[in-house]
ROPANU-70939 format. One record per residue: residue in one letter; x, y, z of N, C-alpha, C in turn. Coordinates in steps of 0.05 Angstrom, whole numbers, plus 5000, padded with zeros to 4 digits. Last residue first. Layout:
BEGIN
+---------+--------+---------+------+---------+----------+-------+--------+---------+------+
| residuo | n.east | n.north | n.up | ca.east | ca.north | ca.up | c.east | c.north | c.up |
+---------+--------+---------+------+---------+----------+-------+--------+---------+------+
|       A |      X |       Y |    Z |       X |        Y |     Z |      X |       Y |    Z |
...
+---------+--------+---------+------+---------+----------+-------+--------+---------+------+
//
This chain:
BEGIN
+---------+--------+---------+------+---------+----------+-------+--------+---------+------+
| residuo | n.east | n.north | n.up | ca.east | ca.north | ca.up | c.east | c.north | c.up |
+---------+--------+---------+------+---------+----------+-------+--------+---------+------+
|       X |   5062 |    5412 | 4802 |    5060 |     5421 |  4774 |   5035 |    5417 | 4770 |
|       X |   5062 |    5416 | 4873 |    5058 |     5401 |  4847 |   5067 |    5418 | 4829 |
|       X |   5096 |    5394 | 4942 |    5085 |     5411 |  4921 |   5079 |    5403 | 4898 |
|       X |   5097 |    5388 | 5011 |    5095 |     5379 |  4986 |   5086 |    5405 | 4970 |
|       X |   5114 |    5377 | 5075 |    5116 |     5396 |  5053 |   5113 |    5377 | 5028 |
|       X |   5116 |    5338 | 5111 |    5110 |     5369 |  5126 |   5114 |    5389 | 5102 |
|       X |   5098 |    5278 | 5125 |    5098 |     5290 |  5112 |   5094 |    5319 | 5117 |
|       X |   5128 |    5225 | 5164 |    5105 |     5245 |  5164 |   5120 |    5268 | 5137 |
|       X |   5126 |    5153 | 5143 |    5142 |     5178 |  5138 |   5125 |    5201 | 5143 |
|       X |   5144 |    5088 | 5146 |    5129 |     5114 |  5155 |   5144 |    5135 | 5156 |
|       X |   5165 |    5032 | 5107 |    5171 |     5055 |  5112 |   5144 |    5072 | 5121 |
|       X |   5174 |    4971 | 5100 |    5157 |     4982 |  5110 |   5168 |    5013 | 5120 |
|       X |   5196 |    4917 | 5062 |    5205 |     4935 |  5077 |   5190 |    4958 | 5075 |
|       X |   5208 |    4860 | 5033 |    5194 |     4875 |  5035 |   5201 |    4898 | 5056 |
|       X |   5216 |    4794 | 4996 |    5231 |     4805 |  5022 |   5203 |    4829 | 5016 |
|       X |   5183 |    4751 | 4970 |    5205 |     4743 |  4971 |   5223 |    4765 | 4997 |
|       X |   5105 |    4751 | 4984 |    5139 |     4764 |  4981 |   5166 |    4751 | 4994 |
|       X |   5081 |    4711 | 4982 |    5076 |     4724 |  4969 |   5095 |    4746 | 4961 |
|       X |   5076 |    4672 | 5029 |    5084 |     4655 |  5003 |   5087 |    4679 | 4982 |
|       X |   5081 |    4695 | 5090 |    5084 |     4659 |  5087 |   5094 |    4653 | 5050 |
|       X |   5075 |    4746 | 5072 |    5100 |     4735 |  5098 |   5103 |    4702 | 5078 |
|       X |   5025 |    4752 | 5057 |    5046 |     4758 |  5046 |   5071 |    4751 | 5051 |
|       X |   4991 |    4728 | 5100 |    4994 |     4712 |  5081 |   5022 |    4719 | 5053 |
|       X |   5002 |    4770 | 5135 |    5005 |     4747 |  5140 |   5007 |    4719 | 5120 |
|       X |   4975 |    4811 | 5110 |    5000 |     4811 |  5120 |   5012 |    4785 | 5120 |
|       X |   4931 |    4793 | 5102 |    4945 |     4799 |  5080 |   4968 |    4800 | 5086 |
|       X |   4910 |    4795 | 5157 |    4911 |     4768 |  5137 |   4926 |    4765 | 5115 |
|       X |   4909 |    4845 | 5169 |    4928 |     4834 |  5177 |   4931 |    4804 | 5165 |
|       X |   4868 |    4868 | 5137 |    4901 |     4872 |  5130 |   4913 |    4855 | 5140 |
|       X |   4827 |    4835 | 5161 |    4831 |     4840 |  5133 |   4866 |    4844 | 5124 |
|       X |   4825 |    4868 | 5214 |    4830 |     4843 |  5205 |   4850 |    4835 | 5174 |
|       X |   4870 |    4933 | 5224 |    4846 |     4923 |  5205 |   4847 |    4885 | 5204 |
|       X |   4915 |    4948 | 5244 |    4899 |     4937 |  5261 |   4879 |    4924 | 5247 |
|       X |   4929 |    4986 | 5200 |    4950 |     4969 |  5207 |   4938 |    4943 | 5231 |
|       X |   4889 |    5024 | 5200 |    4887 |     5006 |  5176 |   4915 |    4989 | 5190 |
|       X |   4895 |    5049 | 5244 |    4871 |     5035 |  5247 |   4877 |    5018 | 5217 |
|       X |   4939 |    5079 | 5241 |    4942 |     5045 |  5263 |   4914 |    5036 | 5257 |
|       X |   4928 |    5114 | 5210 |    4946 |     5087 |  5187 |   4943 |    5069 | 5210 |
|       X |   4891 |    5137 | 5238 |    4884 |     5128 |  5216 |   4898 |    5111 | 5204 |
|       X |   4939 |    5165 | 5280 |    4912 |     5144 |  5285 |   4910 |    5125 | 5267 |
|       X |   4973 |    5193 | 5247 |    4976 |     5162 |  5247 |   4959 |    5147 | 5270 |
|       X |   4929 |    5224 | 5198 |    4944 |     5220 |  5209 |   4949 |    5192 | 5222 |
|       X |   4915 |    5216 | 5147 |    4906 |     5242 |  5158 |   4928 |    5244 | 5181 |
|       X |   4953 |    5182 | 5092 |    4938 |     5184 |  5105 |   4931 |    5210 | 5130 |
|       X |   4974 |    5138 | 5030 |    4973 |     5170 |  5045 |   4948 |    5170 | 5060 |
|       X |   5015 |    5097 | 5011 |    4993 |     5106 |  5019 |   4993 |    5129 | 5043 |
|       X |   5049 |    5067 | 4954 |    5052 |     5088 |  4985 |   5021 |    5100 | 4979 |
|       X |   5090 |    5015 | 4937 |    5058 |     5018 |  4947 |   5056 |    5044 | 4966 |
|       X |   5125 |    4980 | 4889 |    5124 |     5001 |  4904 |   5095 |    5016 | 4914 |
|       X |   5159 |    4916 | 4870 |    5138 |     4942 |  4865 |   5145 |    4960 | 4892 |
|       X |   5183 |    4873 | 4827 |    5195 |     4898 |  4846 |   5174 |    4918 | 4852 |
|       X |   5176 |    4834 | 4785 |    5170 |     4830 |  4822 |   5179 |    4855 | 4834 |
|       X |   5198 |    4852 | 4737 |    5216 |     4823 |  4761 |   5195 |    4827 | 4783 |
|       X |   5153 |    4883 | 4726 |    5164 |     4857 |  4713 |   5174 |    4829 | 4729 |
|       X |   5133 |    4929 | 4774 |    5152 |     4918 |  4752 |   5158 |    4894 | 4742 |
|       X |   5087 |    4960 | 4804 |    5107 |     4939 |  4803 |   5111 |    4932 | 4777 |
|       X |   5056 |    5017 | 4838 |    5065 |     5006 |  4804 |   5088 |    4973 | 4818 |
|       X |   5012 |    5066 | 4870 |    5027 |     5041 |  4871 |   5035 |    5034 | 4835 |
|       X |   4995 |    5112 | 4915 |    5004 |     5107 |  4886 |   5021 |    5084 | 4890 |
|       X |   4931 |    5129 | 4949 |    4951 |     5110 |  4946 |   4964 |    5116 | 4912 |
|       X |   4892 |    5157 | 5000 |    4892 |     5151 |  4976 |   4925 |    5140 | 4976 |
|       X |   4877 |    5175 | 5052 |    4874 |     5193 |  5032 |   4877 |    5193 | 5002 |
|       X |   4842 |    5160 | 5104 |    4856 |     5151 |  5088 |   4848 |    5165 | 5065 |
|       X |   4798 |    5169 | 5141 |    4837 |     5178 |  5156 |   4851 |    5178 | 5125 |
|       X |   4772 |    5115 | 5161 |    4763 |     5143 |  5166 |   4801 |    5143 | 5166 |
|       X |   4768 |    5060 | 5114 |    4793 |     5069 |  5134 |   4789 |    5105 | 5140 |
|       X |   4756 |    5046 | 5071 |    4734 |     5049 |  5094 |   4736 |    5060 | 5107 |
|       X |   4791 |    5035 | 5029 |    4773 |     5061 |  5023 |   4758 |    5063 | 5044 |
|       X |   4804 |    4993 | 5036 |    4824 |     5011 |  5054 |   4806 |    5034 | 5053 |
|       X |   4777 |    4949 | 5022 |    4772 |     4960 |  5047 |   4789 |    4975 | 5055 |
|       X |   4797 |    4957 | 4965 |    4771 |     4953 |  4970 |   4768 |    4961 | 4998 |
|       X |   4844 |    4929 | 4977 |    4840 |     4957 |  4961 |   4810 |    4966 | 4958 |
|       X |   4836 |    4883 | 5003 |    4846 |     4903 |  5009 |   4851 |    4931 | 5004 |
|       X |   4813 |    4854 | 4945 |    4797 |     4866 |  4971 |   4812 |    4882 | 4989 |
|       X |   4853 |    4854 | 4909 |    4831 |     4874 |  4904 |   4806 |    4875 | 4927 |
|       X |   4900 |    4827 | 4941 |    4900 |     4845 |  4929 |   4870 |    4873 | 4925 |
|       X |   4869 |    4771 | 4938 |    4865 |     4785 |  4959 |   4880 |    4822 | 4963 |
|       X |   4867 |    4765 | 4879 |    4837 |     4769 |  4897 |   4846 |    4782 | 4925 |
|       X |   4922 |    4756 | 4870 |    4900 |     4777 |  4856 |   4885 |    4790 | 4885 |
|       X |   4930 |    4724 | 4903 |    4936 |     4743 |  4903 |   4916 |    4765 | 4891 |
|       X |   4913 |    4664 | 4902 |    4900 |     4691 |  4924 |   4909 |    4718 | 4914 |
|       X |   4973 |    4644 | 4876 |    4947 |     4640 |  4877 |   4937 |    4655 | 4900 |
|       X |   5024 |    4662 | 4849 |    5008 |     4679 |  4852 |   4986 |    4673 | 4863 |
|       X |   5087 |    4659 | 4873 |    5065 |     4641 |  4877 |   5051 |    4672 | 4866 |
|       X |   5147 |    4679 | 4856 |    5132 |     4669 |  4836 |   5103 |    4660 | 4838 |
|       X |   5153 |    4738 | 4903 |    5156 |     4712 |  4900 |   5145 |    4704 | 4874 |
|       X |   5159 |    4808 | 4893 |    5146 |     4783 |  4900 |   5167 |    4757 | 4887 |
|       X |   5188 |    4858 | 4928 |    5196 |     4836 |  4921 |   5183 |    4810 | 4919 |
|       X |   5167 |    4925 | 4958 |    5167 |     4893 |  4956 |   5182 |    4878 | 4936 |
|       X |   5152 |    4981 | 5005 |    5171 |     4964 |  4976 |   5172 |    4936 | 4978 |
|       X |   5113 |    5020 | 5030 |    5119 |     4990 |  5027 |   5119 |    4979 | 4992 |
|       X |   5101 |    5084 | 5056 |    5120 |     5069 |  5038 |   5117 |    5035 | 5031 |
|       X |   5052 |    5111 | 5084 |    5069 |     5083 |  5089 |   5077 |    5079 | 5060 |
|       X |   5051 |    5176 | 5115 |    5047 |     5158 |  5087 |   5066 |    5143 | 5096 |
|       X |   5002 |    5237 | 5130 |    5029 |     5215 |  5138 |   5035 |    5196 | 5109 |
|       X |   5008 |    5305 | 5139 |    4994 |     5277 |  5138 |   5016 |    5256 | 5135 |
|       X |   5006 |    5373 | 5144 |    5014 |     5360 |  5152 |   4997 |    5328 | 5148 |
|       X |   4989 |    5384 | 5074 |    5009 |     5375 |  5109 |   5005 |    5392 | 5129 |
|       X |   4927 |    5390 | 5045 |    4955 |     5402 |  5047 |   4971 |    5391 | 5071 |
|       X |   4916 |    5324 | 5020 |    4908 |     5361 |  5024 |   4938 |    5371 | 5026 |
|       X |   4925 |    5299 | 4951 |    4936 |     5298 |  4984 |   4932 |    5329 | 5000 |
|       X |   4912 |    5251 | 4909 |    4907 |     5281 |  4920 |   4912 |    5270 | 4946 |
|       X |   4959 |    5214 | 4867 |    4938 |     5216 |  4883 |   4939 |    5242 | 4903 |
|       X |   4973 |    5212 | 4796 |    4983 |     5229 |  4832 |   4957 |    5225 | 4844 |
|       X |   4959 |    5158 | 4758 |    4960 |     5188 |  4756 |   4972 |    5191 | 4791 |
|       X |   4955 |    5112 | 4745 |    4973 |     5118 |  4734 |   4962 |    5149 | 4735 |
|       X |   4960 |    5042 | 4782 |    4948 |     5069 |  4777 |   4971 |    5087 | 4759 |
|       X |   4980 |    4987 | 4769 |    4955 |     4991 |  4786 |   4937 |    5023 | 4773 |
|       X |   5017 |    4949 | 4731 |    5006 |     4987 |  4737 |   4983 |    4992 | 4752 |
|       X |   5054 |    4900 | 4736 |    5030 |     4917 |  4744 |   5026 |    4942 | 4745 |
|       X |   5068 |    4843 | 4696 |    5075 |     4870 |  4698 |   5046 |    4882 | 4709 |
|       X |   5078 |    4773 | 4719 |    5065 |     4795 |  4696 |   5063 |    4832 | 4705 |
|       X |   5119 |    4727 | 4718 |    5107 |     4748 |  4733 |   5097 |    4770 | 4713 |
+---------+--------+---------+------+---------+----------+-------+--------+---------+------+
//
């Protein structure tokens, strides 16, 4: 399994009130599709009226971490309803994660440096 840094800065988030899907994973050893279906989902989330951006990283063993930030939870049911996603979903189930677990969380305070 080869190590991922997707991104490596904070993604902008106005100010809260907004939402964000947590999804922690555990891949499996199959990689075929992945990639690819990886970089079209990342590709059509940017369509998603609502969506505010994403920090993601996975680790070596397969351990990653994906949170995406959004306007509100119209906007995350419209990316949770998305064909596209749901194929990914679906195909993640069958060969791509070993387990996984889906957190929503509204957001009512943040701050930076």
């Amino acid at each position: 399994m080869k190590k991922l840094n997707r991104i490596s800065k904070i993604a902008y988030t106005p100010r809260p009130p907004y939402v964000c899907a947590i999804f922690t994973s555990i891949r499996t050893d199959v990689q075929e599709g992945y990639d690819k279906m990886d970089e079209l989902t990342f590709k059509e989330i940017e369509t998603i009226k609502g969506y505010l951006g994403y920090e993601s990283f996975r680790d070596e063993n397969g351990f990653g971490v994906n949170v995406s930030y959004w306007k509100d939870m119209i906007a995350l049911k419209n990316w949770k309803e998305n064909t596209l996603h749901k194929k990914a979903q679906e195909l993640g189930k069958e060969k791509w994660y070993k387990n996984y677990k889906l957190r929503i969380c509204s957001v009512e305070r943040d701050y930076e440096k």
